[in-house]
N, C-alpha and C positions, 0 to 999 in steps of 0.2 A: 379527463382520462389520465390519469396517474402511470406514469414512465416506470416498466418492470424492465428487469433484466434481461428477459426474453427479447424486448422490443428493440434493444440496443444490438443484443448478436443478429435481431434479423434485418436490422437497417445495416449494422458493419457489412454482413454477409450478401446483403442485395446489392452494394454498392460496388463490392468486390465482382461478384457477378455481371454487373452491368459494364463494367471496364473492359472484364476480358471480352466479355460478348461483343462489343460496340470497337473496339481497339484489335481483338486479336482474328477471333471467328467472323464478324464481317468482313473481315479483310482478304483473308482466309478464301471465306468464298467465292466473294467477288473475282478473285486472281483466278482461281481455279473453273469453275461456273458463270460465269458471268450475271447477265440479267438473272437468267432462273436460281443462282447460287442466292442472290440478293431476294429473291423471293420466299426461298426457304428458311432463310436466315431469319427473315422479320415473322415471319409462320411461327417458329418456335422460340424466337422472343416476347411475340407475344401471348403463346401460349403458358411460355415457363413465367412470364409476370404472373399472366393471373393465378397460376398455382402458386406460386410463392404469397401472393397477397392473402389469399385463400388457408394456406396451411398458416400462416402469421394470425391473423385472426381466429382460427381455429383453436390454436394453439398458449397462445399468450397468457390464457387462463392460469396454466399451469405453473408453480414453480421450481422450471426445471432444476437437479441438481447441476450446480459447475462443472462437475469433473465428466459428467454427461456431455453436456453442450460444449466442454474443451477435447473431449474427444470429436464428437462430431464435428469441429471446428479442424481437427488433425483430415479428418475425411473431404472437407470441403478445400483446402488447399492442397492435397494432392490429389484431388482430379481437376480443381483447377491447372495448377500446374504439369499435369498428364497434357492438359491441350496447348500448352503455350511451351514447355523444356522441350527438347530436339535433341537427338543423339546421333550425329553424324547423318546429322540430314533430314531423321526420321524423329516426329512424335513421341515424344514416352507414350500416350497412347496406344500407338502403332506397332510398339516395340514387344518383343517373344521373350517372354520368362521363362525360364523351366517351361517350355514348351505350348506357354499358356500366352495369349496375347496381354497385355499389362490392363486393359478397359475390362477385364473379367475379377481382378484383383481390385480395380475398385468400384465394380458391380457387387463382390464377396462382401467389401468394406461395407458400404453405402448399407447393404441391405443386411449388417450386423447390428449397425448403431440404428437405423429406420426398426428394426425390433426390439433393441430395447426401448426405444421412445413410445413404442407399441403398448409393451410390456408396461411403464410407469404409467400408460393413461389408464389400462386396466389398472391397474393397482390400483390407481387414485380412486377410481370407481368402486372397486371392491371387488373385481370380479374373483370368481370361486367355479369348480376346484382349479385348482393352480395347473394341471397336467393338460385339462380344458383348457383352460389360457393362454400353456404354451403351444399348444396343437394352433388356437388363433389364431396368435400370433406371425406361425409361420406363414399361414394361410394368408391374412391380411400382408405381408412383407410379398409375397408371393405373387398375388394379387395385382397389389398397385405396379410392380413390373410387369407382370402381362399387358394390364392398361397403358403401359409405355411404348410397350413392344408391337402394340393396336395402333397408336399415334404415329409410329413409324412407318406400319402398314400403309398407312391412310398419305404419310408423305410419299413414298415411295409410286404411289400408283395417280400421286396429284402432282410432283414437280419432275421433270425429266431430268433423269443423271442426280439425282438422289444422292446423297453420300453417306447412306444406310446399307448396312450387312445384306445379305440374304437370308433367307432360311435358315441353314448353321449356324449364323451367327445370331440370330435370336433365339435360337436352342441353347445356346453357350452362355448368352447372358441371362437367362431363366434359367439354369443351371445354376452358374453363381451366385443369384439371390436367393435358391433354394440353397445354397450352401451357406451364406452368410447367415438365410435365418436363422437354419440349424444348428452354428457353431452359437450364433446368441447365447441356443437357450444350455448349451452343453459348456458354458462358463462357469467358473467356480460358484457355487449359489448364492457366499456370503458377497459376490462381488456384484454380482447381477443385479441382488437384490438391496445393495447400496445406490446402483445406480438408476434401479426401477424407482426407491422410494422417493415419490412424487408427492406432495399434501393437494391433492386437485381442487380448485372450486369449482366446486359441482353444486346443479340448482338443487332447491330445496326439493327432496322427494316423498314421495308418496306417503304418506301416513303407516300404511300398511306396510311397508317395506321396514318398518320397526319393529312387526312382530314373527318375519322371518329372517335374521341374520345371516349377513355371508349371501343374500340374494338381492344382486342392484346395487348395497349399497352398503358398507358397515353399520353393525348396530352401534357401535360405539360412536361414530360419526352423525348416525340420525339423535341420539342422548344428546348428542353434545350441539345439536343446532336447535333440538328439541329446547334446550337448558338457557 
């Protein structure tokens, strides 16, 4: 298996991941929760593994652009560092923005850059019309946070003293990743669609998908594998 670039930021980024988790948030817990802290802790450690293994694999295919993955890279170090800086006492996390708590700011983040990475595997695919694509997109961005905001559910009502929101506060972060999508797709288009352009390896498709263009797949794309 031949070492892509992809494979490098998601070993850097898991590695980083695993420090703070195992160094900062187990610790964390432990002080605060005790046994049951130490129980939730390993609950979504080893949840967030297999998602991570899972999006890596899923993913790798493609050849991300740089300027994509070093933004995303700006995303993943400041909400790491959200859980580990302190501001007289308190969490950047923790901490009230312009009236907003700072884990909504990079709830907005997360699920700006999470649609354009959306946005490029469409592309890579071909998907058509483009206005369909970005309605998707949000949708999909939308989506996999509600599925988070399930996952919290399910801890909440399985380890006691939980150190999950309530209600408002999972209206707030679905909120902000309906806001991130949205600004995605309201970015300049020549800039979007720099950092959407992805060249995908995509399997070989359907025969028929050659003699309708712009559906599934480019024609130009099926010629040229066709060739």
């Amino acid at each position: 298996m031949r070492v892509r670039r992809f494979d490098l930021f998601a070993l850097a980024n898991f590695t980083l991941w695993a420090w703070m988790a195992w160094s900062v948030h187990r610790k964390r817990l432990a002080f605060f929760r005790g046994e049951p802290g130490l129980a939730e802790f390993f609950f979504y450690a080893s949840l967030i593994t297999v998602v991570l293994a899972l999006t890596w694999a899923s993913l790798r295919r493609f050849a991300w652009h740089p300027v994509l993955l070093g933004v995303v890279e700006v995303v993943i170090v400041v909400a790491i560092a959200a859980g580990v800086v302190t501001a007289d006492g308190t969490r950047l996390y923790d901490c009230v923005v312009l009236s907003i708590r700072f884990d909504k700011y990079v709830h907005l983040c997360g699920s700006l850059v999470a649609a354009l990475g959306v946005g490029a595997i469409l592309n890579a695919f071909g998907a058509r019309p483009r206005r369909l694509a970005g309605a998707a997109i949000v949708l999909v961005v939308l989506g996999g946070g509600a599925i988070w905001e399930i996952v919290e559910y399910l801890v909440v009502r399985t380890f006691p003293d939980a150190g999950v929101g309530a209600y408002d506060n999972n209206m707030q972060d679905l909120i902000a990743n309906l806001a991130g999508g949205l600004l995605s797709r309201a970015l300049p288009c020549r800039w979007r669609e720099a950092l959407e352009r992805v060249p995908g390896v995509a399997p070989r498709p359907h025969p028929a998908a050659a003699m309708e263009p712009g559906v599934g797949y480019r024609a130009d794309r099926v010629r040229g594998e066709a060739g």
